[in-house]
N, C-alpha and C positions, 0 to 999 in steps of 0.2 A: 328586055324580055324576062317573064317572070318561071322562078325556078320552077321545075314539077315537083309537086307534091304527093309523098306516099303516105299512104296508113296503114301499120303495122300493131296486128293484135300478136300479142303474147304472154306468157309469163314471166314475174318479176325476175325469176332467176336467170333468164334466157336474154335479158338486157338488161345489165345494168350500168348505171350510171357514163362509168368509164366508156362501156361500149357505146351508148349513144352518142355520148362527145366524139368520139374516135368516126364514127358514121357521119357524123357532120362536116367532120374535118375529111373525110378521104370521098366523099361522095357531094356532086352537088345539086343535090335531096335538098326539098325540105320534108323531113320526117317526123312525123305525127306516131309516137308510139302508147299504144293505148293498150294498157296490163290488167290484165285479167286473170286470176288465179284458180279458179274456180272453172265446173263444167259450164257456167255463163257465157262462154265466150265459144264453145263449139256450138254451143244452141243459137249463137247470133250468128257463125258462119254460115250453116245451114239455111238458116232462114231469111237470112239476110245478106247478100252476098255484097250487093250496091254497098257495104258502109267499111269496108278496108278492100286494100288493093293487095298483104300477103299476110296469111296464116301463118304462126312460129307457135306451135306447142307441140307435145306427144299427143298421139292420137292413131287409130286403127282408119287407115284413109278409107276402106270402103264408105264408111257412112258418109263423109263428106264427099268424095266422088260421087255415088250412086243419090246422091239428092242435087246433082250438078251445081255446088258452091263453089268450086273450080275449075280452072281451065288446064288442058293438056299445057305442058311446059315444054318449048322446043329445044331437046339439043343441041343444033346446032346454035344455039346463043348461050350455051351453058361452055364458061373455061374449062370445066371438069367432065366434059362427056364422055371422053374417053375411058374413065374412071368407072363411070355411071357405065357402062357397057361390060365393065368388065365383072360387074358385081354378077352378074351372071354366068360368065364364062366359068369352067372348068378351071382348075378347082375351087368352090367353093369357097366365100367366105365364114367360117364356120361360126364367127361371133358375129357376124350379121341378124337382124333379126330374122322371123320369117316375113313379117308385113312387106318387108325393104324388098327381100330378095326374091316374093313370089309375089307383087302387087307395084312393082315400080312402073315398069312400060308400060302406056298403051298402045292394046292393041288396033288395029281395023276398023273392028266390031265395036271398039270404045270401051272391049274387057280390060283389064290390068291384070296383068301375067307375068311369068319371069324373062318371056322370049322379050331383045331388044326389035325397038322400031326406032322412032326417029322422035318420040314425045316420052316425057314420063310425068308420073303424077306428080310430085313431089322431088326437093332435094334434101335427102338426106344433111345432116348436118351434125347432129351431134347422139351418143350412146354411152350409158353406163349401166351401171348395176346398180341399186338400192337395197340397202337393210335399214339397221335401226341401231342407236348409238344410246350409251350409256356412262353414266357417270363411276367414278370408282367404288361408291358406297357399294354400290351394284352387289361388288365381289365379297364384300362383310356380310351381305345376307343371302348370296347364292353361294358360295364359296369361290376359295381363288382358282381352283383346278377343273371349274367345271366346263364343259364344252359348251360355247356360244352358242344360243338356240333363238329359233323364234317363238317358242314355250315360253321364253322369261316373258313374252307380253301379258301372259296370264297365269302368270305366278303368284300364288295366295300372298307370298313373302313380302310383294312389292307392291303391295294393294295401296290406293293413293298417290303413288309415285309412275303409274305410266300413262305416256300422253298418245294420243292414233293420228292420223289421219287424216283430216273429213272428209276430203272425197271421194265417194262412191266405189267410183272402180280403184281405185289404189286401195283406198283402205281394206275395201272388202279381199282383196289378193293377199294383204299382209294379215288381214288377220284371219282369213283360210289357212294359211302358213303358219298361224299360230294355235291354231284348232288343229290341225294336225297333230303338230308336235307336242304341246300337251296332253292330246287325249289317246295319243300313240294309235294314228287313223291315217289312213291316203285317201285323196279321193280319186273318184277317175279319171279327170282331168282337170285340175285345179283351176287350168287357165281360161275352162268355160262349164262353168260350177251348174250343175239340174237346181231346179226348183227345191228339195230336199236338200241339196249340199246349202244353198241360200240359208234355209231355214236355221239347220242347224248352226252356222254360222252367227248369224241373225239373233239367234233366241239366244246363244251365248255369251254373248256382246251386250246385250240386255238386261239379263243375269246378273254380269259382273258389274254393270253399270250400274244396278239398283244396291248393291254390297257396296257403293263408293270407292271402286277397282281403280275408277280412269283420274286421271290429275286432269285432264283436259285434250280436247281437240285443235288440231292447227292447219291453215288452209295454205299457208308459203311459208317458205323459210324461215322469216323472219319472226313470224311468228312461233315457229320449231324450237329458236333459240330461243326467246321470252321463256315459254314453256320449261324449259330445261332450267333455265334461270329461276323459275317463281317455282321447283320444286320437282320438276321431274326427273327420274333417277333414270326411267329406260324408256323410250318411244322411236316410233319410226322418226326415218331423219333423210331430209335432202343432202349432200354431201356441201352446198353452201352454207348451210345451217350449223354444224360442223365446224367449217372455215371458220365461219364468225365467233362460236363460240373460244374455239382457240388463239383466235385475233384477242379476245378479251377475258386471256388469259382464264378459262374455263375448263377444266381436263378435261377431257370427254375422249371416250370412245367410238370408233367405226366398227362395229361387230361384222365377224365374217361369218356367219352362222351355217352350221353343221350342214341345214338343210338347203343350203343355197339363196341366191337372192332373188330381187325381181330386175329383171331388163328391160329397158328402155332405150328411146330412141328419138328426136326430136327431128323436125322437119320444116322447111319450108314450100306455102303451097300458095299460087298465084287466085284470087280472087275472078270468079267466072263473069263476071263484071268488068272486070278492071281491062281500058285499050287506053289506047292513042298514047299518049307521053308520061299517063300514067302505068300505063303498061313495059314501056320502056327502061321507067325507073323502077319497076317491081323486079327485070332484069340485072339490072345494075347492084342490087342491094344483091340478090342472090350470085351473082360474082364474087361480090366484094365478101361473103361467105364463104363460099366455097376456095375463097386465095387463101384463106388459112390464118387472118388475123383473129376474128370473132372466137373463132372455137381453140385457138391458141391462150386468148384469153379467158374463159371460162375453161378453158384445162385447171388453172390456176383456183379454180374452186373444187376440183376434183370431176369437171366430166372431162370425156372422150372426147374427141374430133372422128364425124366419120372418116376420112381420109390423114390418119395419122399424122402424115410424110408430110403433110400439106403448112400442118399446124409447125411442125417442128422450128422451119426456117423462123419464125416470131418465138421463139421460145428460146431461152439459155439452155447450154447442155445440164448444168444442175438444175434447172427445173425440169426438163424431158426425164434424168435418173430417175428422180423423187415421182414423178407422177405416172410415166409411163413403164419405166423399165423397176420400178420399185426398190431403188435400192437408197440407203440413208439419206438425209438431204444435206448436202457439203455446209450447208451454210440455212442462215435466216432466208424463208420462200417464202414470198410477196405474193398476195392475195390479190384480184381481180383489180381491187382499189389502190394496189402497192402497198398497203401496210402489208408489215410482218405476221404473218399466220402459221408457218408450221418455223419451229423450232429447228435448230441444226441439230443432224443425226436423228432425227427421227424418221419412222420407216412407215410407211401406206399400210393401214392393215391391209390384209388378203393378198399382197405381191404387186406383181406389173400387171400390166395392161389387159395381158395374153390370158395369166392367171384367174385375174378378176371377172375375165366377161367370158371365161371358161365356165364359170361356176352360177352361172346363172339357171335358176331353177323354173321359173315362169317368166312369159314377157308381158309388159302392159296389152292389154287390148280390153274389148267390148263383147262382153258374153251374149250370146244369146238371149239369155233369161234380162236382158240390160234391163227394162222397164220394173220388172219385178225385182231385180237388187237394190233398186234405186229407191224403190217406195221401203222395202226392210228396213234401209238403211236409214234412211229420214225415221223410220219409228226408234231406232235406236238412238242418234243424237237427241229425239223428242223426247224420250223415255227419264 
C-alpha cells in the first residue's frame, strides 16, 4: 500500500533542512515541501487551494478564511485542544497576538471569534518579535552610547550601508517604524497606515533610494545574511539570518530598539481541498507540531514555540536559559543544523521570552489600504 502524500507550502525559515529529515523520520508522510518566501505563495493559497494540502507561514487568516482556501480544523483530532481552548479563557494571554486570540474558533455562522467551539482556523505554532541587527562599525558612526532606534534605518551617517525588506507588508511596518523615529512623528495606527501615512512612507523610501541610502533588499534569510556580508552595516533581520551570521563567525547585533519591535506569529492551516488520506496526513503533520519537536527546533534559531512547555521537553536546559529565560549561554549553542552558533556566555539581546514579546510594538498583518501599499511599494523597489 502506497504511503499518503502531503504538500506543504511554506517558508525557508519555517523548514529547514533538519526539520524535513526529522518529519520523514517520525511521520509516515511522503512530504512534498514547497518554499515560498515571498507574498506568491498566499496568492496561490487563495486561488488555488487544489495544489497543497497545509499552509505554514505568517499571515492575517481573515483573507484566507473569508476567500474559503481553508477548511475548519477539528479539535477533537488536535493533541493540543486543550491548550487551544484555553487561549481564551480568562486570564489572558497577553503576548498572544490579537489574530490568534480574537480570530481562532469557528463560529456557527462560519465567523472567527474568540468564543471556543469545537473547530478553529488555524494552529498556531510558532511567535516572535523582529527588529533589525547591525554590525559594530554601526557604533563608530552613531556613537557607542546611543539608544537603539529604528531611525538608524534612515540615518544620513549610514547612507549605502542599510539593507530593507522586500516585502510589502513587513517592510512597509519597519520602515513606518523608521519614519517615525526619525522624523520624530506617530501615526495613528501604524499597524493599519491611511492612504496619507502610505504616501508619506512611500515618498521617503524613494527619496532615500534615489541618494543611494539602501545597500540592498532581501526576501529570506539567507539572503539577509549575504547582504550583511557584501556590506551592510544595519538592516532589518530574521533572527535566523542572525544565527547564521554568527555561525560564521560574523559579529552582528540583534537591536532591541527603543521604539519596540514587530510581532509575529506563524501558523498552520489545512487546505479547503485537501480529504480522504490526504486529509489524514495534513492531521498527523499538525500533531507531530504541536508535540513540540519542530518548534523546539527552530527555538534554536531564535523563534518562540506557541506553547512553550511543549517545546521544552526536546530542548536542553542550557538551551531553554539562553533562549527562553535569557540568561548567559553555559556553553557553545547549536543551531537548528547542530553547528555552533551563539558563543558561551553570551546573552539574547532584549531578555527572556516574557521580556521580548512584552515589547512588541506592532503585529504583522494586512492593512486595509493592502492594494495601495502594494502598488507604493513596487514604485519604490522600481525607483
Amino acid at each position: 500500500m502506497s504511503r499518503p502524500r502531503l504538500r506543504v507550502i511554506a517558508r525557508r525559515e519555517f523548514v529547514p533542512e533538519p526539520l524535513k529529515v526529522e518529519a520523514a523520520r517520525a511521520l509516515d508522510i511522503d512530504i512534498v515541501f514547497d518554499v515560498v518566501d515571498t507574498l506568491d505563495g498566499l496568492r496561490r493559497v487563495v486561488t488555488a487551494p487544489e495544489t497543497f494540502d497545509v499552509y505554514h507561514q505568517w499571515h492575517t487568516v481573515d483573507l484566507i478564511w473569508t476567500s474559503r482556501a481553508i477548511q475548519p480544523i477539528a479539535l477533537d483530532r488536535l493533541s493540543c485542544a486543550a491548550a487551544l481552548r484555553a487561549i481564551s479563557r480568562p486570564p489572558l494571554d497577553a503576548l498572544s497576538p490579537p489574530t490568534v486570540t480574537r480570530k481562532l474558533f469557528v463560529q456557527a455562522d462560519g465567523e472567527l471569534e474568540a468564543a471556543p467551539s469545537g473547530h478553529v482556523s488555524m494552529l498556531p505554532v510558532l511567535r516572535g518579535v523582529d527588529c533589525f541587527a547591525y554590525q559594530p562599525a554601526v557604533r563608530d558612526l552613531i556613537g557607542p552610547v546611543a539608544r537603539e532606534s529604528w531611525g538608524w534605518l534612515f540615518d544620513d551617517r549610514l547612507r549605502g550601508h542599510v539593507g530593507l525588506l522586500s516585502d510589502p507588508v513587513l517592510g512597509m511596518i519597519e520602515a513606518a517604524l523608521a519614519t517615525e523615529a526619525s522624523r520624530n512623528i506617530s501615526f495613528d495606527d501604524i499597524g493599519n497606515l491611511s492612504i496619507e501615512d502610505i504616501d508619506l512612507v512611500a515618498d521617503t523610501l524613494i527619496q532615500l533610494k534615489k541618494l543611494g541610502h539602501f545597500r540592498g533588499v532581501w526576501s529570506n534569510y539567507e539572503e539577509a545574511a549575504r547582504l550583511m556580508q557584501r556590506g551592510a552595516l544595519v538592516q532589518s533581520m530574521f533572527t535566523p539570518g542572525a544565527t547564521r551570521l554568527r555561525r560564521e563567525k560574523l559579529p552582528v547585533t540583534i537591536a532591541n530598539p527603543i521604539e519596540g519591535g514587530r510581532g509575529w506569529h506563524s501558523d498552520l492551516c489545512i487546505s479547503s481541498a485537501t480529504h480522504g488520506k490526504a486529509l489524514d496526513a495534513a492531521y498527523a503533520y499538525l500533531n507531530w507540531w504541536a508535540e513540540g519537536w519542530p518548534s523546539a527546533c527552530l527555538s534554536r534559531q531564535g523563534y518562540y514555540a506557541f506553547f512553550p512547555e511543549r517545546a521544552r521537553s526536546y530542548l536542553e536546559q542550557d538551551e531553554w536559559d539562553y533562549w527562553y529565560d535569557g540568561l548567559p549561554a553555559a556553553r557553545a549553542l547549536p543551531d537548528p543544523f547542530g553547528e555552533p552558533a551563539i558563543p558561551a556566555g553570551h546573552v539574547r539581546e532584549g531578555g527572556s521570552y516574557a521580556t521580548r514579546m512584552g515589547r512588541v510594538r506592532v503585529w504583522n498583518t494586512f492593512m486595509d489600504e493592502h492594494t495601495y501599499l502594494v502598488r507604493r511599494w513596487r514604485e519604490f523597489l522600481e525607483a
